[in-house]
N, C-alpha and C positions, 0 to 999 in steps of 0.2 A: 465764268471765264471771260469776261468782260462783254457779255453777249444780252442786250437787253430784246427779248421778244416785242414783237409789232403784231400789235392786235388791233385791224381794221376794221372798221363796222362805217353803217351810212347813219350822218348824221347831219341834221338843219343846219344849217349858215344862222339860223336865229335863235339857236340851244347855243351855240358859243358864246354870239353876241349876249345873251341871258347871264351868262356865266362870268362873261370879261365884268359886265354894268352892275353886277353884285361884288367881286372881288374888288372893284376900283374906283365905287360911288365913295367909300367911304375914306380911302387914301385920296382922294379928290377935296372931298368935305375938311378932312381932319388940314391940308395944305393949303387949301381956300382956293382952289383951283378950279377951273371950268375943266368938267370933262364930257368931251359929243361923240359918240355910237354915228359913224353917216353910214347905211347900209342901201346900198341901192336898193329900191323896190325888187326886181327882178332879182336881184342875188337874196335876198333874206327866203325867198320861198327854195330855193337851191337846196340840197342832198348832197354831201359830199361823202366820197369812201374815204376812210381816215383813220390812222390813230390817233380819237380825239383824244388821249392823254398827251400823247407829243404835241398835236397844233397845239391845245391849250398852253401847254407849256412853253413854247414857241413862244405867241401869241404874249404871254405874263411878261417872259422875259423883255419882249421888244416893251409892252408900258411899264414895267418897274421902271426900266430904263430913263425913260422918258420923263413919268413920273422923279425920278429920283435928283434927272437934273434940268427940271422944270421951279423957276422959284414965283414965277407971277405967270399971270395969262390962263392958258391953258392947253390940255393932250389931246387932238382929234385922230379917232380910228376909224380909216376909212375901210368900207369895205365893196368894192368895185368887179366888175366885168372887163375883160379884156379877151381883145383877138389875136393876143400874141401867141399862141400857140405852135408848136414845131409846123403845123401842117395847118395853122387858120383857124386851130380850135378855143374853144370858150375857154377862158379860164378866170378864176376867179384872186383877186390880188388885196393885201390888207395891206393897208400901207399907216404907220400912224410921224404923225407931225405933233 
């Protein structure tokens, strides 16, 4: 009934990045594109609670994107700490260019 279940579990900030650097070395390669993983040190040891099918999927959609209307150069995804939080707290931000 249009109702997709979220199924949260903790997972590495560096099992994504693992995930994104295999689905997009070779859409990279095949485009002749540069493509950079920059993961803070501190955020790659990070645990998130997630449903890591949604961020993945998240995550694909923002580099297809990018990939798709990128024709030279290349796709950086960054993956950072931030204090912007409601209350000051950590948060962690993917940003790609």
């Amino acid at each position: 009934a249009g109702k997709m279940p979220i199924v949260p579990r903790d997972v590495k900030i560096s099992e994504v990045a693992d995930y994104l650097e295999q689905s997009f070395r070779p859409v990279a390669n095949h485009k002749n594109l540069g493509f950079h993983l920059q993961i803070d040190p501190e955020v790659g040891r990070k645990i998130i609670h997630t449903d890591v099918s949604r961020t993945q999927q998240i995550l694909k959609n923002l580099l297809s994107n990018a990939f798709k209307f990128t024709e030279q150069g290349r796709v950086t995804m960054k993956v950072s700490l931030t204090n912007n939080g409601p209350k000051g707290e950590k948060g962690i931000v993917f940003a790609v260019t």
